[in-house]
Structure formats: C-alpha cells, structure tokens
gemmi code that builds the backbone of each chain (N, CA, C; Angstrom):
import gemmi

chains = {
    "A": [
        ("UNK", (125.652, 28.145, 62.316), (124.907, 27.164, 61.507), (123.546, 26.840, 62.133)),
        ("UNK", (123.865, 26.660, 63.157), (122.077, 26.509, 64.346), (121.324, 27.611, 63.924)),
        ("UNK", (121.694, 28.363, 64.107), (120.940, 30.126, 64.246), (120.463, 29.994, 62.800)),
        ("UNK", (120.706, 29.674, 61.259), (120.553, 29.758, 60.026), (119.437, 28.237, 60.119)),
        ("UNK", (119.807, 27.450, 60.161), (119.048, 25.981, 60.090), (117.752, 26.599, 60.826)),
        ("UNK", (117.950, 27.019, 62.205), (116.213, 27.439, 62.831), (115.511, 28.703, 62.322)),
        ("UNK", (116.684, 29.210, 61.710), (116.061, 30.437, 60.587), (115.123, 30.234, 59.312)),
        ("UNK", (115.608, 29.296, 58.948), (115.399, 28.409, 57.459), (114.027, 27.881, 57.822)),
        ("UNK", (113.882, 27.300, 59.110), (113.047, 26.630, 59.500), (111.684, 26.404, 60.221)),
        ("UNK", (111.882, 28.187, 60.533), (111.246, 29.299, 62.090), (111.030, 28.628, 63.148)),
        ("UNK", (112.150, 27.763, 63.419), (112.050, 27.195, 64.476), (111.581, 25.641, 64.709)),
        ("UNK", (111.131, 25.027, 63.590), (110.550, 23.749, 63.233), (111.310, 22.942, 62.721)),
        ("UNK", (112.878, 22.848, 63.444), (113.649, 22.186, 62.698), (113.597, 20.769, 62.478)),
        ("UNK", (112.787, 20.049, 64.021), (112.309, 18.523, 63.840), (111.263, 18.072, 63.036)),
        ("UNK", (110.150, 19.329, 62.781), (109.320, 18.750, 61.838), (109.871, 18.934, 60.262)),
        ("UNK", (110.410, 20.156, 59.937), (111.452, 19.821, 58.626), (111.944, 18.531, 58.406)),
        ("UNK", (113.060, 18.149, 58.979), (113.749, 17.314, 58.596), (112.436, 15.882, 58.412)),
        ("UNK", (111.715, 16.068, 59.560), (110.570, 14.435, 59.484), (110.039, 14.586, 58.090)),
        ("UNK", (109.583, 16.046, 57.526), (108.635, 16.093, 56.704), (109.579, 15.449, 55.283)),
        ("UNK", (111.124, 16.362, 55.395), (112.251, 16.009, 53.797), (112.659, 14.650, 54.064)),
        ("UNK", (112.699, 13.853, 55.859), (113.174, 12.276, 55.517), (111.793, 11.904, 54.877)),
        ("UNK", (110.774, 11.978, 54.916), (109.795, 11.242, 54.592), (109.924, 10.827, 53.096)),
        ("UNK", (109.923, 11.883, 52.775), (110.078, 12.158, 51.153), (111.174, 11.143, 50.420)),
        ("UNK", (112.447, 11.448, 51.323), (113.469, 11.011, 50.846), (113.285, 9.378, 50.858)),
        ("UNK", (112.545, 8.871, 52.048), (112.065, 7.172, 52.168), (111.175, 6.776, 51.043)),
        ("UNK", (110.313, 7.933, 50.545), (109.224, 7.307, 49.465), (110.169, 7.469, 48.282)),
        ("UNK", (110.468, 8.533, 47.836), (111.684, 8.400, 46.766), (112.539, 7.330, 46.143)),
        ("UNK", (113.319, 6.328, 47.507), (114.086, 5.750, 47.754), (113.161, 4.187, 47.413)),
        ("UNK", (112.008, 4.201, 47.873), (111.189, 3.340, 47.273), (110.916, 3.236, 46.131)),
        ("UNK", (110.170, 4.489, 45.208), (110.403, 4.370, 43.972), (111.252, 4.171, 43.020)),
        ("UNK", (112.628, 4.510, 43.966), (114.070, 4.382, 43.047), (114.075, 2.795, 42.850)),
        ("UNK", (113.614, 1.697, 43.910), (113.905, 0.752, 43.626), (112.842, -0.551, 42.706)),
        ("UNK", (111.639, 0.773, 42.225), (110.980, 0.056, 41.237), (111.294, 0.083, 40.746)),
        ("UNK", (112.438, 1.632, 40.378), (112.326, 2.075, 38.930), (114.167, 0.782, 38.356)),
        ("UNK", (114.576, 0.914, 39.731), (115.982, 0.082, 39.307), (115.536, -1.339, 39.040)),
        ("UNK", (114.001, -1.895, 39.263), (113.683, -3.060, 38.871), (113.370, -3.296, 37.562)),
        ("UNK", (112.761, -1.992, 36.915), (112.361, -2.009, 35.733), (113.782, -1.921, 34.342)),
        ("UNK", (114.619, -1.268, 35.389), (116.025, -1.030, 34.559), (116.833, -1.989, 34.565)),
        ("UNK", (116.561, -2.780, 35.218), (117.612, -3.927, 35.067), (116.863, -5.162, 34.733)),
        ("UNK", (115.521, -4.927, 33.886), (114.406, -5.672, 33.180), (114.123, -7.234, 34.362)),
        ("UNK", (114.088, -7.086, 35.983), (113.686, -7.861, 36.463), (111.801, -7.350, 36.423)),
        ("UNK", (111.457, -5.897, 36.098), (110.080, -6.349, 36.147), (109.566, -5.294, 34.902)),
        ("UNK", (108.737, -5.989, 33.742), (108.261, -5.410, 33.103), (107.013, -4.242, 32.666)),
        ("UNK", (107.400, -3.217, 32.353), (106.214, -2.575, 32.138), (105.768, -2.383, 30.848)),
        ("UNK", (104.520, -2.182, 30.757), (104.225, -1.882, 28.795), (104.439, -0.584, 29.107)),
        ("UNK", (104.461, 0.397, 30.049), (104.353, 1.662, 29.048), (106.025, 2.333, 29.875)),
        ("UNK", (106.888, 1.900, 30.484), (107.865, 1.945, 30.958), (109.383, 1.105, 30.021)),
        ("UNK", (110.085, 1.935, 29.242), (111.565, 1.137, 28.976), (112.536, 1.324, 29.916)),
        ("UNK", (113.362, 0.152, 30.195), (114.696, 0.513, 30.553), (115.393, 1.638, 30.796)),
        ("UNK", (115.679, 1.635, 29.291), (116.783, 3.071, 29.428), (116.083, 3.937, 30.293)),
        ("UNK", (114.483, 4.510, 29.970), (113.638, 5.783, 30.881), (113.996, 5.444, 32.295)),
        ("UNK", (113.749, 4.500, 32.383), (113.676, 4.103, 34.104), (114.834, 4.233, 34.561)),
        ("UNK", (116.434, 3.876, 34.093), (117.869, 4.196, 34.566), (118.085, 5.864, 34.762)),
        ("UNK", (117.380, 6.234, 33.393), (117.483, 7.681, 33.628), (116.883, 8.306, 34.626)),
        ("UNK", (115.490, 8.255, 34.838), (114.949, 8.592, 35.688), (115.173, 7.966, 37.546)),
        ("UNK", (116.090, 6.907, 37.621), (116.350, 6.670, 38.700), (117.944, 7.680, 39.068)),
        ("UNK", (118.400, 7.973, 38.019), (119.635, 8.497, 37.957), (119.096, 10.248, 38.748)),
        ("UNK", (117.774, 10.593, 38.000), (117.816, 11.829, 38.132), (116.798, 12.183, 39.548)),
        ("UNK", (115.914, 11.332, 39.617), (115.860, 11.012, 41.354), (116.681, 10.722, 42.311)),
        ("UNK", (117.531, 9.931, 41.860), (118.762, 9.400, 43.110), (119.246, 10.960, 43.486)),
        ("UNK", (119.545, 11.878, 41.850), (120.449, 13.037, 42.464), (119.469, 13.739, 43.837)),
        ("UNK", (118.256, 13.715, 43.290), (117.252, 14.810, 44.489), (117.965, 14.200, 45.505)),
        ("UNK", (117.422, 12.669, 45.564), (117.313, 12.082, 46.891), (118.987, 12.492, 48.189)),
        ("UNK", (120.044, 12.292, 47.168), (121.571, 13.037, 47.743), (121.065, 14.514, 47.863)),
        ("UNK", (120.863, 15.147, 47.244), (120.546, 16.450, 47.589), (119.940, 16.797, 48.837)),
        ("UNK", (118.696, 16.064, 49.069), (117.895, 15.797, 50.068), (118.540, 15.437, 51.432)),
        ("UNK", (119.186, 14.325, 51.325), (120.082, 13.597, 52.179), (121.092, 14.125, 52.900)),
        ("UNK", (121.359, 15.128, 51.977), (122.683, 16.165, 52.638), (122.349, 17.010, 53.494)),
        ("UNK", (120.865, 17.529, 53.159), (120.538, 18.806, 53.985), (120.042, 18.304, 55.070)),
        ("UNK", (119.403, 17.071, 54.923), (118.831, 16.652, 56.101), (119.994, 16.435, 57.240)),
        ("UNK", (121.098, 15.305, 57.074), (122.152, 14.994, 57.901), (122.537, 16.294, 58.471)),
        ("UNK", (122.785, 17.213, 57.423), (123.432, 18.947, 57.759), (122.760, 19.036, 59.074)),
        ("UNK", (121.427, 19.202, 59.349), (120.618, 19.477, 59.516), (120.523, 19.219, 61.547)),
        ("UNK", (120.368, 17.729, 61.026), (120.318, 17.148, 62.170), (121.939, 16.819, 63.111)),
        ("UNK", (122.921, 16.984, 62.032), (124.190, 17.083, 62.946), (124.323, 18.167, 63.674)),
        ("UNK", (123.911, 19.472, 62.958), (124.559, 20.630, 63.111), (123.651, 21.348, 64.506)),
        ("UNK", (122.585, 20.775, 64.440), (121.360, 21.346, 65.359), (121.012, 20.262, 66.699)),
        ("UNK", (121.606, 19.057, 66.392), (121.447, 17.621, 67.206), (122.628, 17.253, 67.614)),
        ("UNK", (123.578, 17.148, 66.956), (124.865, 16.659, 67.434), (125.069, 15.070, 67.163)),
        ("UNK", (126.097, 14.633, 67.282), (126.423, 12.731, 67.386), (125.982, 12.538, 68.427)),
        ("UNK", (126.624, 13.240, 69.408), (126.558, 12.489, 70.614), (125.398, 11.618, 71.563)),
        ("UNK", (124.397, 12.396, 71.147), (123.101, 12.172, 71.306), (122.209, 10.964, 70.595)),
        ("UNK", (122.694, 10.823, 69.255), (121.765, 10.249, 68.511), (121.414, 8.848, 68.302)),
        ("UNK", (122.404, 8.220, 69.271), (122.100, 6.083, 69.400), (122.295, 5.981, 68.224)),
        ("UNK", (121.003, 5.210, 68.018), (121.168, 4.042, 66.875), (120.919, 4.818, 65.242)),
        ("UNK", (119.908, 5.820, 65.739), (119.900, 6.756, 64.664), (120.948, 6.849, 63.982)),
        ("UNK", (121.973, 8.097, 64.675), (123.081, 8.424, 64.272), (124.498, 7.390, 63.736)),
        ("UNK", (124.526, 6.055, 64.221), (124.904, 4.937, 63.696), (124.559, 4.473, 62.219)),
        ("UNK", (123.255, 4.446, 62.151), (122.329, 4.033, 60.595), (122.878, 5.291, 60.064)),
        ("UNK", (122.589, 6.581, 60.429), (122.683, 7.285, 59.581), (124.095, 7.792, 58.856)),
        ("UNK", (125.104, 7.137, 60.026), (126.703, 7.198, 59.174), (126.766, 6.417, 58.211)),
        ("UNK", (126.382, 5.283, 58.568), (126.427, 4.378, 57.606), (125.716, 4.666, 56.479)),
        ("UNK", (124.654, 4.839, 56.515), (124.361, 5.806, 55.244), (124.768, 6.329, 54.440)),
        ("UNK", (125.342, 7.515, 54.824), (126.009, 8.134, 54.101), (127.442, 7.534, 53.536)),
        ("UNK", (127.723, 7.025, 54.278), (129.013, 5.663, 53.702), (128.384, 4.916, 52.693)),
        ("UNK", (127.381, 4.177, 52.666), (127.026, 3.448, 51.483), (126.761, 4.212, 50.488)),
        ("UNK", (125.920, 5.427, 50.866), (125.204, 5.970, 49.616), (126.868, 6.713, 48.909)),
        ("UNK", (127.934, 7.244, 49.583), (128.804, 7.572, 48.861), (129.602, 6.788, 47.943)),
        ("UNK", (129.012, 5.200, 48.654), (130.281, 3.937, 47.920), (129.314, 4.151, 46.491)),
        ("UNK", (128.152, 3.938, 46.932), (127.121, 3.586, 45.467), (127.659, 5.158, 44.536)),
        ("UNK", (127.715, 6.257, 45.199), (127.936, 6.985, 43.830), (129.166, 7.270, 43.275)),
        ("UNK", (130.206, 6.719, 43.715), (131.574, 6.235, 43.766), (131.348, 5.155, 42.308)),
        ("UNK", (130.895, 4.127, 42.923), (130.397, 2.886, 41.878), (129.774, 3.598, 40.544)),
        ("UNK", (129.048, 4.192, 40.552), (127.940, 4.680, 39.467), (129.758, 5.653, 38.946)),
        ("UNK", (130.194, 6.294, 39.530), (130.789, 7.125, 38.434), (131.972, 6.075, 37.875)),
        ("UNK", (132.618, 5.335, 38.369), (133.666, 4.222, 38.593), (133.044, 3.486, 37.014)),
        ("UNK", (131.977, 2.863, 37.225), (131.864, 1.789, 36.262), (132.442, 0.146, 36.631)),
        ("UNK", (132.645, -0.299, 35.594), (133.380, -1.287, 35.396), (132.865, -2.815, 36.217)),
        ("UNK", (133.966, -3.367, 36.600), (133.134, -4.494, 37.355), (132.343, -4.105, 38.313)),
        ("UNK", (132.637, -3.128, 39.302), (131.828, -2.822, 40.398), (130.264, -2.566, 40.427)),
        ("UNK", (130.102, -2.479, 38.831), (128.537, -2.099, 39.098), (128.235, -3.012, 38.957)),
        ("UNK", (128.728, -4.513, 39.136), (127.937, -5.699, 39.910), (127.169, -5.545, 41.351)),
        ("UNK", (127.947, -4.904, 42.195), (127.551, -4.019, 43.176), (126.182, -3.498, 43.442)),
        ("UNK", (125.797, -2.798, 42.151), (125.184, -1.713, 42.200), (123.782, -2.200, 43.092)),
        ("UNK", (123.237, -3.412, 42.981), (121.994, -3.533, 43.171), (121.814, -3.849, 44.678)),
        ("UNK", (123.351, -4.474, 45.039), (123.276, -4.828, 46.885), (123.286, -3.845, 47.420)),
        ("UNK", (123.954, -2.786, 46.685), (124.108, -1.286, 47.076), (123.035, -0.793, 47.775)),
        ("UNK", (121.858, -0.950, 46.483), (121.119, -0.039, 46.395), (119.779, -0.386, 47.184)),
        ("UNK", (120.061, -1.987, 47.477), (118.746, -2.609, 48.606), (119.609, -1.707, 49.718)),
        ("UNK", (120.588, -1.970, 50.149), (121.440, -1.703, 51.179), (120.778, -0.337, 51.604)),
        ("UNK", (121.041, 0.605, 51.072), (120.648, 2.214, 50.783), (119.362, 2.190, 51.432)),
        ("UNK", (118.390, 1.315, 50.534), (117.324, 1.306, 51.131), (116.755, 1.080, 52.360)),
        ("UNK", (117.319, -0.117, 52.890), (116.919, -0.390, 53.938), (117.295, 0.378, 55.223)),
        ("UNK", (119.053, 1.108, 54.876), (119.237, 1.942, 55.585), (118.734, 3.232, 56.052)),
        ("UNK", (118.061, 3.442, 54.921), (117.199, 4.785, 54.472), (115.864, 4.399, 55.908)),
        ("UNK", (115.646, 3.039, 55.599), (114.374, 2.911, 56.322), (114.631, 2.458, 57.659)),
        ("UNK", (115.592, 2.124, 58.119), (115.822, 2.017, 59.520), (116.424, 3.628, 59.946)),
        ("UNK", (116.812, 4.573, 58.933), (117.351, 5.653, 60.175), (115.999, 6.326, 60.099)),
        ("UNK", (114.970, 6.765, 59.100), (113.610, 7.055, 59.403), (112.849, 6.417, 60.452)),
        ("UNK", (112.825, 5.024, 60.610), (112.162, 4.523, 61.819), (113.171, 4.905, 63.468)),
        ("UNK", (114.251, 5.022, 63.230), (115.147, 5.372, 64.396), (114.608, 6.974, 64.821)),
        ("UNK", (114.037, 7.743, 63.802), (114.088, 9.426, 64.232), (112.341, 9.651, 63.934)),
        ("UNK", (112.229, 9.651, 62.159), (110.991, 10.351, 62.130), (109.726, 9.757, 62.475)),
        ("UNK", (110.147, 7.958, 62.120), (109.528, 7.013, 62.688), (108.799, 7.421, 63.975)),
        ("UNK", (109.814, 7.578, 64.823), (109.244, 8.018, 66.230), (108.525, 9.019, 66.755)),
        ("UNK", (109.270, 10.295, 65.729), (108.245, 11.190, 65.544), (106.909, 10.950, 65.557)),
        ("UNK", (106.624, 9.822, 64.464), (105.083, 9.953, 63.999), (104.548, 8.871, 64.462)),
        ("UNK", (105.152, 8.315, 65.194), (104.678, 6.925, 66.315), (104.456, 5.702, 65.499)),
        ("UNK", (105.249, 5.684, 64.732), (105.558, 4.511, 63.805), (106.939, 4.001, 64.326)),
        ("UNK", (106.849, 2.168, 64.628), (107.532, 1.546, 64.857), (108.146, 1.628, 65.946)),
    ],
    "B": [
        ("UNK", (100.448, -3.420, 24.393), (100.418, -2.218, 24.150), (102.033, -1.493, 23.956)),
        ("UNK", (101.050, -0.047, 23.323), (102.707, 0.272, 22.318), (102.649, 1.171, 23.443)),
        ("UNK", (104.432, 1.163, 23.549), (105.207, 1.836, 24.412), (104.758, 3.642, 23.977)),
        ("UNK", (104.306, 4.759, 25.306), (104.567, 6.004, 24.761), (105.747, 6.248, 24.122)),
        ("UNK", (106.188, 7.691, 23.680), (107.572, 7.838, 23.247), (108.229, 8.206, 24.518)),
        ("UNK", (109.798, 8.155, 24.203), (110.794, 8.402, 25.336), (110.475, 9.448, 26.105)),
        ("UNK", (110.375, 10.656, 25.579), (110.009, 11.659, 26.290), (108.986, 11.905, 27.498)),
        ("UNK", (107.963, 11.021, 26.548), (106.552, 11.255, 27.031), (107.231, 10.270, 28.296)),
        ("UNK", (107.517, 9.091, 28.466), (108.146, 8.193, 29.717), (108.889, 8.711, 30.599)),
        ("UNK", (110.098, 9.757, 29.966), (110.755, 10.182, 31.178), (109.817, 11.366, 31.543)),
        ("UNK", (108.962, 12.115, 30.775), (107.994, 12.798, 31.647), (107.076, 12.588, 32.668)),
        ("UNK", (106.520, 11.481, 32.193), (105.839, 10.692, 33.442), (106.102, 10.087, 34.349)),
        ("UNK", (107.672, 9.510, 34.365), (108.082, 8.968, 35.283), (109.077, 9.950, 36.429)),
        ("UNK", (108.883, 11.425, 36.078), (109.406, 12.248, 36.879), (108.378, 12.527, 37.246)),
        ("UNK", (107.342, 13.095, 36.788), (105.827, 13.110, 37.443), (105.569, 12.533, 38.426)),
        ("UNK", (105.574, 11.583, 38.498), (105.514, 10.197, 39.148), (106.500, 10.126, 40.462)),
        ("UNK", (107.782, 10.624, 40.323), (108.247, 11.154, 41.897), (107.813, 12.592, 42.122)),
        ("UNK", (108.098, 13.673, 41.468), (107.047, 14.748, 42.268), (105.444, 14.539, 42.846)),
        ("UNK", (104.846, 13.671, 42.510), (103.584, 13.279, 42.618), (103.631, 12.096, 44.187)),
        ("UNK", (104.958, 11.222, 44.541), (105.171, 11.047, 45.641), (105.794, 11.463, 46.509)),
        ("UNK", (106.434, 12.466, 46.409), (106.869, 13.618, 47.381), (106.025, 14.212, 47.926)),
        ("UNK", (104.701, 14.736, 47.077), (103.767, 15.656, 46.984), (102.748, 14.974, 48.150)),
        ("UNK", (102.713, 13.811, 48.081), (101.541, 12.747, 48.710), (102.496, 12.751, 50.009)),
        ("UNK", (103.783, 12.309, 50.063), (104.332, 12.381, 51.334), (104.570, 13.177, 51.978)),
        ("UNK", (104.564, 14.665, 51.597), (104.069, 16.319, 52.390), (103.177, 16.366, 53.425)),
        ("UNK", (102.272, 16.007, 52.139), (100.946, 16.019, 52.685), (100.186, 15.140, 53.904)),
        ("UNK", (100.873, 14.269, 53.766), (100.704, 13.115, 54.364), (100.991, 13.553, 56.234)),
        ("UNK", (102.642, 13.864, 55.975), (103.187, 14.047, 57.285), (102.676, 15.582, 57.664)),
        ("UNK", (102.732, 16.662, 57.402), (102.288, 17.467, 57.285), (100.719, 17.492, 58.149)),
        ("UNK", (99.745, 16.774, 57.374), (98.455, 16.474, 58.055), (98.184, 15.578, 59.641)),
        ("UNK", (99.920, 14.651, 59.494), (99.507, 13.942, 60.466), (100.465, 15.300, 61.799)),
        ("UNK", (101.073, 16.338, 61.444), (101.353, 17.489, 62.391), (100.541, 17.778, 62.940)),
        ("UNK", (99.113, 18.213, 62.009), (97.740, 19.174, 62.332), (98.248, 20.455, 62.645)),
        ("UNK", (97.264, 21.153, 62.551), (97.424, 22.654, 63.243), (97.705, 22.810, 63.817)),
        ("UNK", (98.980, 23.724, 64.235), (99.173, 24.083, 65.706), (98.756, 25.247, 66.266)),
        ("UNK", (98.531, 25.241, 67.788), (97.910, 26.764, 68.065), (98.790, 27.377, 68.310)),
        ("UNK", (98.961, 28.737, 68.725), (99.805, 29.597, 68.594), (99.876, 29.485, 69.935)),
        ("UNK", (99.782, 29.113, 71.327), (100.252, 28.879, 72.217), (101.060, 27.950, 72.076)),
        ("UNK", (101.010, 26.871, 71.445), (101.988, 25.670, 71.187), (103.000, 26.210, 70.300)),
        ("UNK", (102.503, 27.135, 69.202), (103.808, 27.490, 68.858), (104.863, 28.160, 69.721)),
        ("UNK", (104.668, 29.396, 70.725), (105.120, 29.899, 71.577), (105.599, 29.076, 72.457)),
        ("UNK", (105.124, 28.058, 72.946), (105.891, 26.994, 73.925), (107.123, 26.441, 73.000)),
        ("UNK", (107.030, 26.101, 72.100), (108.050, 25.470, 71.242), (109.282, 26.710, 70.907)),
        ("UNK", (108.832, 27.850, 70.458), (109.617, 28.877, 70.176), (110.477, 28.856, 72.163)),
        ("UNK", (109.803, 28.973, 73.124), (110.588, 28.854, 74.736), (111.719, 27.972, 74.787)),
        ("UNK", (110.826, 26.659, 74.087), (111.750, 25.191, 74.427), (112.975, 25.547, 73.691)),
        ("UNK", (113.151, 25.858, 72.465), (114.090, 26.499, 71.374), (114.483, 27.442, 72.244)),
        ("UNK", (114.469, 28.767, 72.700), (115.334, 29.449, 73.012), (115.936, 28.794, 74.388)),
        ("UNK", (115.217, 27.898, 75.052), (116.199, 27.282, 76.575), (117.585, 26.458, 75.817)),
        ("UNK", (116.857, 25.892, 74.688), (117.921, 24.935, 74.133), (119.288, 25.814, 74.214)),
        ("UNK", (118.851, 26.810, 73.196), (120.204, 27.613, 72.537), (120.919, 28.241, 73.797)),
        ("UNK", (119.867, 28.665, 74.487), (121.008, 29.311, 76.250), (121.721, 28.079, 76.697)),
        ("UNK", (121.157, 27.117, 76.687), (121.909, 26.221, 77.380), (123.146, 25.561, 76.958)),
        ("UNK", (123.110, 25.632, 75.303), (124.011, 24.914, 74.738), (125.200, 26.412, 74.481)),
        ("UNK", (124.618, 27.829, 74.961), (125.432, 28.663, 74.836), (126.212, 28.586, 76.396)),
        ("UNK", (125.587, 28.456, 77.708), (125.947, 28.381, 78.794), (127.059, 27.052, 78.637)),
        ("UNK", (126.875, 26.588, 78.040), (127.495, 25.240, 78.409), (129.286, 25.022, 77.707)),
        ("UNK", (128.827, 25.923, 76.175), (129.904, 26.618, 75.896), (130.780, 27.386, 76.217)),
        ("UNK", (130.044, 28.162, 77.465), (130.884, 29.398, 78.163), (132.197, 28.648, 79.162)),
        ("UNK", (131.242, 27.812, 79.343), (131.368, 26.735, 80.528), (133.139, 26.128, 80.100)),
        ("UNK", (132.595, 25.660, 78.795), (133.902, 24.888, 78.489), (135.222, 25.847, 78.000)),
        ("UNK", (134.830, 26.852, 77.925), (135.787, 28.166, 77.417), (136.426, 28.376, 78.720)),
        ("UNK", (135.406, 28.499, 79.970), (136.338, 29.051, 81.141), (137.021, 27.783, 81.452)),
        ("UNK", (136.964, 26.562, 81.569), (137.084, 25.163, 81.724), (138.862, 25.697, 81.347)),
        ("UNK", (138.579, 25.438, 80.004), (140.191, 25.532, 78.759), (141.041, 26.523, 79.424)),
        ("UNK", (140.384, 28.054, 79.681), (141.072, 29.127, 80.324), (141.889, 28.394, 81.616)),
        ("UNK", (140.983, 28.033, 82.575), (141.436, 27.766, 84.038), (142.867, 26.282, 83.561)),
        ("UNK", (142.539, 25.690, 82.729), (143.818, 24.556, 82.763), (145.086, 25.281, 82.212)),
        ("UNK", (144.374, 26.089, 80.903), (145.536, 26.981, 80.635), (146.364, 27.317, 81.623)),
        ("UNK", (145.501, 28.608, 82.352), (146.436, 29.119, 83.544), (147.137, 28.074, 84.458)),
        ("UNK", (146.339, 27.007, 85.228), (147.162, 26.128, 85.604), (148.577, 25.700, 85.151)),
        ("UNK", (148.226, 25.263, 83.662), (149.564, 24.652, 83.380), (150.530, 25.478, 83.102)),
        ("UNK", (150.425, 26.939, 82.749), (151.353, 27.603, 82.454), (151.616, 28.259, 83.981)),
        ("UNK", (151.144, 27.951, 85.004), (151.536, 28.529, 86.645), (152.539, 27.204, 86.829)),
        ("UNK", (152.061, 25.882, 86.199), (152.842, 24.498, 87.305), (154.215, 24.699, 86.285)),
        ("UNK", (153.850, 25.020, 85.010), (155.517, 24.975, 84.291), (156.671, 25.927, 84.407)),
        ("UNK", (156.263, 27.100, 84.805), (157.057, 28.172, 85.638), (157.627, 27.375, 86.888)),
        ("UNK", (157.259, 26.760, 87.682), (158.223, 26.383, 89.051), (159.071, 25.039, 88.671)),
        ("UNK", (158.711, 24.716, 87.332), (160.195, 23.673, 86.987), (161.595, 23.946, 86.824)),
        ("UNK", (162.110, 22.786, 86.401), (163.564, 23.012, 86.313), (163.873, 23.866, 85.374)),
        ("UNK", (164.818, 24.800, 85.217), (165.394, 25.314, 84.059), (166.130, 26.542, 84.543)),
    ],
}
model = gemmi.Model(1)
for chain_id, residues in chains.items():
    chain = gemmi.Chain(chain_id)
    for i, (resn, *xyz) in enumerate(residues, 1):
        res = gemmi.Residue()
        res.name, res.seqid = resn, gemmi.SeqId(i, " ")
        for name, pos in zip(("N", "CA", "C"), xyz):
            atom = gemmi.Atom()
            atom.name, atom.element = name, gemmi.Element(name[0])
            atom.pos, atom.b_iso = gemmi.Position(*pos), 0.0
            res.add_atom(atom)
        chain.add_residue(res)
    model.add_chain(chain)
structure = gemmi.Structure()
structure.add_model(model)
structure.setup_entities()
C-alpha cells in the first residue's frame, strides 16, 4: 500500500494529502453555507432550498470521497502511532462524519441531529487540518 | 429578484465548489513554490531511508517473533509429559 500511495504520488505524499485536506476544509465550509441556506436560516435571491440540500448532498459525497483517500493515505504511509492529536481529531472524524451519514440515510427523528453534526464535522475537519496541514503551511 | 431556474442553481452552485477547490489548489500549491531538482532528489533520499528503515525494522520484528518462537517451543519440550 506504501509503495502504490508514493507511486500515486511520486513521492509527494505530504504535499498530496496538504493540497486534498485543503480542499476538503474549503468544501466543508461551503457545505455549511449551503446547509444554512437549506434549512432557510439564511436567505438568498438567487439560491432555493431544495438546490442548496441537493447540492450540499452532492458535495458532502466528494468531500467522503476525499476524506477516505486522504485518512488511507496518511494511515497507511504514517501510521497511528505517531500522529498525537492529529490522529485523535482525525478518528473522531471519521466517527462523526460516519454517524452524520448513518443519520442522513436513517431519517426520522435523528435528523434533529443533523446540524450539531454537521458544525461538529466542521470544526473537526478544521482542527485535524490545523493539527497536520496547518503545520505544514505554518498556520496555527 | 426572480429566482434563476432549478437547474441553472444547481449548476451554479456546483460551479461554485469546483471553483473553491480550484482556488484552494492553487492556493496551497503556490504557497509549495517550485522545487529544484536537488530538493527533489533530497526528498526522493529522505523517502527511500524512510522505506529501508521501516523495512529494517520489519526484518527486525520477524527475527524478534522467530527467536521467541524457537524459545518457547525449546522451554516446552523439557516439561512434564
């Protein structure tokens, strides 16, 4: 899996992953305009609801997509053992972001949930970027 | 003002994340800069010490497993039975 990841990567496997978390943090930002606009706490004239659920629906998928390869990425080539606080945020991560898409397919009362979820997500998103790529780029 | 149509919204509003992905590439990407090809070559070194080491270290724990093996199957031969 190492040998394929630094293949994939020619060898730039820390700046990969900094360059796809980055993405995945701005994403994760926009997801939560767009979940503002969908749950009509903020209005737009040229933005409806429904567009904005959809379109957070079909970003969220990138952003898991994203999310997977990255963790892949950095487990498989980095290890736990190593990773402090990083690797802490970033379990958890993936624990929330699985409860939230658990919730989203579930329905029902739980998507009362959905929105603590999805600050949650966020912020987690932005503390394991400041724990890794953060540092990378001498931010925070 | 009147709302575009649906389409035209979810078009733009996918736009609208490829268009911040695109900015955040670029972004980190620029703040990399060029690298020279001596720096790449140092990095390609640092990468291959990694992989020897984490292969040495493996060997390491293989003979590790071997040697208790043999141990324990030498100390369980002189028991009772």
């Amino acid at each position: 899996m190492e040998d394929l990841i630094e293949q994939l990567t020619r060898g730039n496997v820390t700046e990969v992953k900094v360059v796809l978390a980055t993405v995945v943090l701005a994403l994760a930002v926009y997801q939560l305009l767009l979940a503002a606009v969908a749950y009509g706490w903020l209005r737009l004239p040229f933005l409806e609801a429904g567009t904005a659920s959809w379109t957070h629906r079909a970003s969220g998928d990138a952003i898991v997509v994203l999310t997977i390869l990255v963790a892949t990425a950095c487990l498989s080539y980095y290890g736990f053992e190593e990773g402090g606080a990083h690797a802490v945020f970033g379990t958890v991560l993936l624990g929330v972001l699985a409860l939230k898409v658990l919730v989203v397919r579930v329905g029902g009362r739980l998507s009362r949930l959905l929105p603590l979820l999805g600050v949650s997500v966020l912020a987690l998103f932005g503390l394991t970027w400041l724990t890794s790529a953060g540092d990378f780029l001498g931010v925070g | 003002m009147r709302r575009p149509r649906q389409s035209l919204q979810m078009l733009g509003s996918l736009l609208v994340a490829l268009a911040i992905a695109a900015i955040a590439i670029a972004v980190v990407t620029a703040h990399f800069g060029p690298t020279s090809s001596a720096k790449l070559e140092a990095r390609e070194d640092i990468v291959k010490e990694r992989v020897e080491a984490r292969e040495e270290r493996a060997e390491e724990r293989e003979e590790a497993r071997e040697e208790r093996l043999e141990s324990r199957d030498g100390s369980g031969g002189s028991g009772p039975g």
